[in-house]
C-alpha positions in Angstrom: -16.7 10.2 40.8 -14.9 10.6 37.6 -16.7 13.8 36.4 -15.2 15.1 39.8 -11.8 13.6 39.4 -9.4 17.5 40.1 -5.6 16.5 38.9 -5.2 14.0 35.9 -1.8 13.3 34.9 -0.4 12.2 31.6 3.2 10.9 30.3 3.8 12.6 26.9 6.6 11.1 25.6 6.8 13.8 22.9 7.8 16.5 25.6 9.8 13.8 28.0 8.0 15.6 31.0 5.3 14.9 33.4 2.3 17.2 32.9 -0.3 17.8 35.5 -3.2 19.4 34.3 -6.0 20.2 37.4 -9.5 20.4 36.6 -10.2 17.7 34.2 -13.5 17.9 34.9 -14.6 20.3 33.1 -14.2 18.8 29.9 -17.1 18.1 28.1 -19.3 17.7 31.5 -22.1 16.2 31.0 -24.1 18.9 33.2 -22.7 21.9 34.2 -20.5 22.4 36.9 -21.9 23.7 40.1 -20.1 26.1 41.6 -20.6 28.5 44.8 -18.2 31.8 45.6 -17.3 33.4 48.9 -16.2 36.8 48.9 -18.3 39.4 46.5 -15.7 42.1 46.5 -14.4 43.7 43.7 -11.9 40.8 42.4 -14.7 38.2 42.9 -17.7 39.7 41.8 -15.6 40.8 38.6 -13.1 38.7 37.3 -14.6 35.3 39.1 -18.1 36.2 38.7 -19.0 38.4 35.9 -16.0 36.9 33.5 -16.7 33.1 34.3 -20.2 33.7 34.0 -19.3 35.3 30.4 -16.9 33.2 29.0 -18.1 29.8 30.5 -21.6 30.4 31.2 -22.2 27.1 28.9 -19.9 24.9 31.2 -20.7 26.1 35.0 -23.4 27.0 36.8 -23.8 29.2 39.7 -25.8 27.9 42.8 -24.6 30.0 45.5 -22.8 33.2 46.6 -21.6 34.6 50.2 -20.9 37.7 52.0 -20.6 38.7 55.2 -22.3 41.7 53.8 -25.5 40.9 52.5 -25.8 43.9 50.0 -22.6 43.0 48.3 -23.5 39.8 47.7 -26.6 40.9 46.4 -25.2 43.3 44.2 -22.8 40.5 42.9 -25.6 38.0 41.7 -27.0 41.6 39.6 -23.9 42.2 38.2 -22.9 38.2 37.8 -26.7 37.9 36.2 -26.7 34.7 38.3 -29.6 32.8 39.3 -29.0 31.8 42.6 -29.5 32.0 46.5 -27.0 34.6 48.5 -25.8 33.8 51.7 -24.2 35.6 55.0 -23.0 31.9 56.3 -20.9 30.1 55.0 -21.3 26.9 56.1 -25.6 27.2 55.4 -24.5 27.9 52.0 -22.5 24.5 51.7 -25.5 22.0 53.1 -28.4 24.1 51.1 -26.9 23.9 47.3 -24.4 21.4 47.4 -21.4 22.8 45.2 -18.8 20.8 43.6 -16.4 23.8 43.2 -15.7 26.8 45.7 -14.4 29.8 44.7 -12.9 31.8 47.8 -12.3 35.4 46.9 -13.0 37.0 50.5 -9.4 38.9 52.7 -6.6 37.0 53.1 -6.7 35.9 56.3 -10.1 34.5 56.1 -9.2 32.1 53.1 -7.9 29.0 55.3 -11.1 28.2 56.9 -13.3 28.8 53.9 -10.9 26.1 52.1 -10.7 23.6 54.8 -14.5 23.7 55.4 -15.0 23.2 51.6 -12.9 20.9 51.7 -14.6 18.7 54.2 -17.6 19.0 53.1 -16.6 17.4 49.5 -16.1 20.4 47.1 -12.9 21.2 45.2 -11.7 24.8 45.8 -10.0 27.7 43.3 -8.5 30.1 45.8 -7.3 33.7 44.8 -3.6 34.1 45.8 -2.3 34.1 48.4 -3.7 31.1 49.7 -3.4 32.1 53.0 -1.2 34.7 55.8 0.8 32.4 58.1 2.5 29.0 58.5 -0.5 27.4 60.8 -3.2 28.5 58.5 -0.9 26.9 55.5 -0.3 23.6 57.4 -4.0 23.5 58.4 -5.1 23.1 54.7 -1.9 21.1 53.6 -3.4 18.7 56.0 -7.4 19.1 55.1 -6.7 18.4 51.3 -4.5 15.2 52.3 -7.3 13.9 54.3 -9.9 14.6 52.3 -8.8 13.9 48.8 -10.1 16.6 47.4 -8.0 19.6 45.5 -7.1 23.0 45.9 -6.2 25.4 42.7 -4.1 28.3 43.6 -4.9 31.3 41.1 -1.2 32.1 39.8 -2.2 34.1 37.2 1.0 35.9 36.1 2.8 32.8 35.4 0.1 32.6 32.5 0.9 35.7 30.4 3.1 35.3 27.5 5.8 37.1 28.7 6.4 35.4 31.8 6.0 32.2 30.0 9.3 33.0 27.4 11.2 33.8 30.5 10.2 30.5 31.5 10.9 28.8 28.6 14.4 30.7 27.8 15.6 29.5 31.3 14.4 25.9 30.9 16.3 25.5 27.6 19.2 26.9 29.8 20.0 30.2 27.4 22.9 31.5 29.8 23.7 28.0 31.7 23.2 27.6 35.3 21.0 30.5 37.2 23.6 31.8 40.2 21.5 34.7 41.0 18.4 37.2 40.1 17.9 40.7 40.7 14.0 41.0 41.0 12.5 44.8 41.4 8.6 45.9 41.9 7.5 49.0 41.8 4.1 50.2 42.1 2.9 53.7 41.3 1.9 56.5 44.0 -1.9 55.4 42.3 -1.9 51.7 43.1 0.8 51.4 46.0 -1.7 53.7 47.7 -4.5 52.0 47.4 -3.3 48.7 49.5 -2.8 51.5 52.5 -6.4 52.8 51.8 -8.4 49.3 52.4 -8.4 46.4 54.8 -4.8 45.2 53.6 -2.9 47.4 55.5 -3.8 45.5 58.6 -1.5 42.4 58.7 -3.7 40.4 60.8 -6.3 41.1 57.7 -3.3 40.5 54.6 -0.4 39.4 55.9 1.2 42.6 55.0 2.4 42.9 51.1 5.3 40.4 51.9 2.2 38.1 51.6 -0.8 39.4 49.8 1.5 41.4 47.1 4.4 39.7 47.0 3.3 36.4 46.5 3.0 36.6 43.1 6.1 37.7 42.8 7.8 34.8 45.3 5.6 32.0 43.1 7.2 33.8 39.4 11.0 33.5 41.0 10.2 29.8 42.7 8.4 28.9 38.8 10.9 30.2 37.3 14.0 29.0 38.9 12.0 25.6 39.5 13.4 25.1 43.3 12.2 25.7 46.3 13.3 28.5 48.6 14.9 27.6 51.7 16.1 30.8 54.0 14.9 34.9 53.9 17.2 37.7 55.2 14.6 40.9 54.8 13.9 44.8 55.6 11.4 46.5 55.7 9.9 50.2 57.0 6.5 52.1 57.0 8.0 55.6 56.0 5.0 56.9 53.7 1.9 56.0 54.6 0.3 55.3 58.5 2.0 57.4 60.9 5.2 58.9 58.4 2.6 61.2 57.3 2.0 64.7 59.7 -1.8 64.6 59.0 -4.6 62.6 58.6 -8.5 62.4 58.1 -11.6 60.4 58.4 -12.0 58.9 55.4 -11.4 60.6 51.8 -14.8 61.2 50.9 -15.4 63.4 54.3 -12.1 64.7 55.0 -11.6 68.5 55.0 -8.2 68.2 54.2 -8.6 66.7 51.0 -7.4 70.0 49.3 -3.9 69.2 50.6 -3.8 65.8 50.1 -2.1 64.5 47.2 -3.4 60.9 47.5 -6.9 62.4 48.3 -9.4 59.5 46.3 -12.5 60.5 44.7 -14.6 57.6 45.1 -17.5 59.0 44.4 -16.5 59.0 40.4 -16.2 55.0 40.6 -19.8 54.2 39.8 -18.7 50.4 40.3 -17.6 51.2 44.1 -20.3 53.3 44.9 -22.9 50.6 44.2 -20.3 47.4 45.8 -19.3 49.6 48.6 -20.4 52.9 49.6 -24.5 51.8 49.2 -23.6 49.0 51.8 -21.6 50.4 54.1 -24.2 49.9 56.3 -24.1 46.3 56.7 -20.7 45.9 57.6 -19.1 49.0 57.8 -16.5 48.6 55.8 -15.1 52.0 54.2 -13.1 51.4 50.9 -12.1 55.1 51.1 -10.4 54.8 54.5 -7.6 57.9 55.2 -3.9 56.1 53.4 -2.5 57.8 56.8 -4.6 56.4 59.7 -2.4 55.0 62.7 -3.5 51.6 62.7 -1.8 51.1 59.5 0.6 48.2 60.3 2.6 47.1 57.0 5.8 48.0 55.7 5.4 50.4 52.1 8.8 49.6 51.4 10.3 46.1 51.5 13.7 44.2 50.1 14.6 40.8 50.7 17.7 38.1 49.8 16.1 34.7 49.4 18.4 31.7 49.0 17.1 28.7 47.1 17.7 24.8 47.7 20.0 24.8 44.1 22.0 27.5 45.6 20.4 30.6 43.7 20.3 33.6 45.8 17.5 35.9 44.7 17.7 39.9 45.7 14.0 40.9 45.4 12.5 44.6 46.4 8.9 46.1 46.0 8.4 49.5 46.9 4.4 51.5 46.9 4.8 54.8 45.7 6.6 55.4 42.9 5.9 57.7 40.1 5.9 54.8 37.4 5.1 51.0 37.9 6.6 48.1 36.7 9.4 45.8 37.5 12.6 44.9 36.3 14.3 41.3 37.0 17.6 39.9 35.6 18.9 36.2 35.6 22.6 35.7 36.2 24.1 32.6 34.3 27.5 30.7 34.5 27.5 31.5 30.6 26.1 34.9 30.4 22.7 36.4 31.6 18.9 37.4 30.9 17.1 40.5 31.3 13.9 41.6 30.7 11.2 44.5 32.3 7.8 45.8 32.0 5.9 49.2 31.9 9.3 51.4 32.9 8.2 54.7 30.4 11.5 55.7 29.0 12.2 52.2 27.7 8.3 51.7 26.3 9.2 53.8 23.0 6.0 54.9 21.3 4.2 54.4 24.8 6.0 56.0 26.9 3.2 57.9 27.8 1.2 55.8 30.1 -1.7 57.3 32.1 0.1 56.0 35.7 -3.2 56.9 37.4 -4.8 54.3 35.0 -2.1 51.7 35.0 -3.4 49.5 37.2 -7.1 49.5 35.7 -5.4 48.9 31.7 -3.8 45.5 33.5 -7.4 44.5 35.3 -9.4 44.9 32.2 -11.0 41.5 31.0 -10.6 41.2 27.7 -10.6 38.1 25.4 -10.3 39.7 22.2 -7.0 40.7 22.8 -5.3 42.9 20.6 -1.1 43.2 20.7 0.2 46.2 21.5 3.5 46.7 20.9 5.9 43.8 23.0 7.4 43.2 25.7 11.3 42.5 25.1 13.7 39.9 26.9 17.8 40.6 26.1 20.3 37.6 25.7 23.8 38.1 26.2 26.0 35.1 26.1 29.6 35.3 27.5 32.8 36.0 25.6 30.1 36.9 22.7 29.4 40.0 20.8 26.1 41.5 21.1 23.2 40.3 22.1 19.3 38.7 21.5 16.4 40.9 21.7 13.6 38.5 21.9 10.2 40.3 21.4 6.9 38.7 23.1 3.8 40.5 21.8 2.5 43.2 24.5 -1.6 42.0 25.2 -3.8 44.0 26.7 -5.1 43.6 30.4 -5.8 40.9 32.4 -2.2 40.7 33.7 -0.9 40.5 30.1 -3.0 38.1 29.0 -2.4 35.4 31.9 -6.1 36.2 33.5 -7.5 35.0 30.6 -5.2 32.2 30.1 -5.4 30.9 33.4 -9.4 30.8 33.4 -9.5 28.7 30.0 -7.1 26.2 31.8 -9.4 25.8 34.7 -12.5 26.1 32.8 -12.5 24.9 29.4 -9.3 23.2 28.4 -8.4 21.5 31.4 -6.7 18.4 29.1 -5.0 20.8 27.1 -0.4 20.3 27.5 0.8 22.2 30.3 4.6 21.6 29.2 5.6 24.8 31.9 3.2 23.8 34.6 1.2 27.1 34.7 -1.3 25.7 36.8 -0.2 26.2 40.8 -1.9 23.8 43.3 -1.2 23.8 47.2 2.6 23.2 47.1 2.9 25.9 45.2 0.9 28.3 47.4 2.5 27.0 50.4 5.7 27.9 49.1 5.1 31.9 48.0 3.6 32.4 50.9 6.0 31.4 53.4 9.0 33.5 51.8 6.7 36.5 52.8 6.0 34.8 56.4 9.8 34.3 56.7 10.4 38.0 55.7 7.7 39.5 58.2 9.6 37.0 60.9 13.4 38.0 59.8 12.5 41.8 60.4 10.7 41.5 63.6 13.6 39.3 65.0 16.2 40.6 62.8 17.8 37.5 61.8 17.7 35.4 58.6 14.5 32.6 58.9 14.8 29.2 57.1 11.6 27.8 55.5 12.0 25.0 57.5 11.2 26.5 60.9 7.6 27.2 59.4 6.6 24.2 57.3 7.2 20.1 57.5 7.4 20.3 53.4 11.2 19.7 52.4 12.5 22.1 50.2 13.7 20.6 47.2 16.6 21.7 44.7 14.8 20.6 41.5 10.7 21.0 42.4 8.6 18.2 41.9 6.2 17.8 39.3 
């Protein structure tokens, strides 16, 4: 029971903080870790498949993967090079090769049974964000990882990079005092806002909208790094671009006849990689990952701003809007004794790179790369009240993998699972709990048009100062 213990925590005395550290059992295992993955999309199959299976192939072993869609899954254990059984049930899966760790990288709105039944049945789970798309699903495995004992790992992976991490550290050695507010901005090109409209996230009975499957990495950074818990949403929201804004419409990009006067026409028939994962097995499932960015089922709102008001008495202003001609964000921190700013990717502040490819943005942050090489840095401005000036503090700029953090986050779970985790990067349950439902009180504030407090959704008390 040991090798299987999932949270160990230690008192350093040197740091004078409490520092959990999930996933202590895989170091130095005395056999590899057996581990099983639902969901063989493109996030699973890649980053929790092929990259585990590269960087920790001498630490885990994989006995199992699932898909509703049995070609995917089979295309995952080729492109994985695992040795292993693929499954179409879930639950078979479980009783036939007896996992110790799920990995549950299937939509949204599917996660909550797939880590409850895990759960159950003995395994620990690592479950890409957001952990789940409402308050019932969220209670339901609150509930099943109380009762069972065993451990759920929500995949943060932003908090990881380096430049998230000064932020961090500048605001918990209280640079500018006392936070009062933070202005928190998202933007996400015409390339990559898009392409949320174009697959099954634009349903929000499949996502949860972007409030939740988006956003929550954005709602976990803010409640990280103002360490409190949020406790009411005021939001807006409108669908003015993609769905029904738009005066035409066709079947799917790769048939449509008006792709000559589409500007957000996708070839995917130049993506090798989705040809193979989704186009050759359409015909199991019928899922198109080409669908029309304009079809009326189309659901979510495209552009969305929020004022979230934290236990500590921070108020946050937070907006993300999809189609944009650049991406990146921008967020500033107002103190008592001054304030902190910082920003990523925005071209006429990036110098020498100002000349970013926007159309390959997003791919440049997904590459998995551990040799990473700096590039530049990212740069965080202190300016202290009643004070001349002000601190540039420079954080080298890594190549993909969300700045470094993908990689980061992995070795945590994987291979140094002892190692100090003085900021808490690792997010467990709480954590996830607690993104998500600023997104469900934001869905809930627009449709009733009214602000929502966290506590009409969850039993968990919000906190001023979050626990360890």
């Amino acid at each position: 029971m040991k090798r299987r213990t999932f949270l160990e925590t230690t008192s350093l005395a040197a740091m004078g903080a409490l520092l959990s550290t999930p996933f202590n059992s895989f170091a130095q295992p005395a056999a590899k870790k057996r581990i099983a993955m639902v969901g063989t999309g493109s996030r699973g199959t890649g980053f929790w498949g092929e990259t585990v299976q590269k960087n920790f192939g001498d630490l885990i072993e994989f006995v199992g993967l699932c898909d509703l869609n049995q070609g995917r899954a089979e295309y995952a254990k080729k492109r994985i090079g695992a040795n292993c059984p693929t499954f179409t049930n879930f639950e078979e899966m479980l009783h036939k090769v007896k996992p110790e760790v799920v990995i549950v990288t299937t939509m949204d709105s599917q996660h909550d049974a797939q880590i409850v039944k895990a759960l159950e049945m003995g395994c620990d789970v690592i479950t890409e964000k957001p952990m789940t798309t409402d308050e019932i699903k969220c209670k339901a495995i609150l509930d099943a990882e109380k009762k069972t004992g065993r451990k759920v790992v929500v995949a943060f992976n932003y908090r990881h990079s380096p430049h998230m991490t000064k932020i961090k550290e500048l605001l918990a050695n209280n640079r500018v005092g006392p936070i009062t507010s933070v202005d928190f901005h998202w933007y996400l090109n015409v390339h990559h806002g898009s392409d949320y409209f174009r697959r099954w996230h634009g349903l929000e009975k499949n996502s949860g909208s972007l409030w939740v499957h988006k956003a929550t990495h954005h709602f976990d950074l803010l409640n990280w790094w103002v360490d409190s818990d949020p406790v009411e949403v005021m939001a807006y929201g409108a669908l003015e671009n993609y769905g029904k804004a738009n005066p035409f419409r066709g079947p799917r990009c790769m048939t449509c006849p008006l792709k000559g006067k589409c500007n957000y026409y996708y070839d995917i028939t130049k993506n090798k990689t989705y040809m193979d994962m989704y186009v050759a097995n359409e015909k199991y499932d019928g899922y198109v990952r080409d669908q029309c960015v304009f079809r009326e089922e189309i659901d979510i709102w495209d552009k969305m701003s929020a004022q979230i008001v934290y236990a500590n008495g921070i108020v946050a202003n937070y907006s993300l809007t999809t189609y944009n001609p650049y991406e990146g964000w921008r967020i500033t921190f107002n103190g008592k004794n001054g304030k902190i700013d910082s920003w990523q990717d925005i071209p006429y502040q990036l110098g020498k790179m100002e000349q970013i490819d926007q159309a390959q943005r997003h791919a440049m942050e997904m590459t998995q790369n551990k040799n990473e090489v700096a590039e530049g840095f990212e740069e965080i401005i202190v300016a202290e009240n009643f004070k001349q000036g002000f601190e540039s503090v420079k954080v080298p700029k890594l190549k993909g993998g969300h700045g470094g953090g993908d990689a980061r986050m992995q070795d945590y779970i994987f291979r140094n699972p002892s190692a100090p985790d003085p900021f808490k990067h690792m997010a467990g349950t709480r954590d996830g709990a607690m993104s998500l439902l600023i997104g469900v009180a934001a869905r809930k504030s627009i449709k009733e048009k009214r602000p929502v407090k966290i506590s009409e959704l969850t039993d968990i008390n919000p906190v001023a100062k979050r626990p360890v």
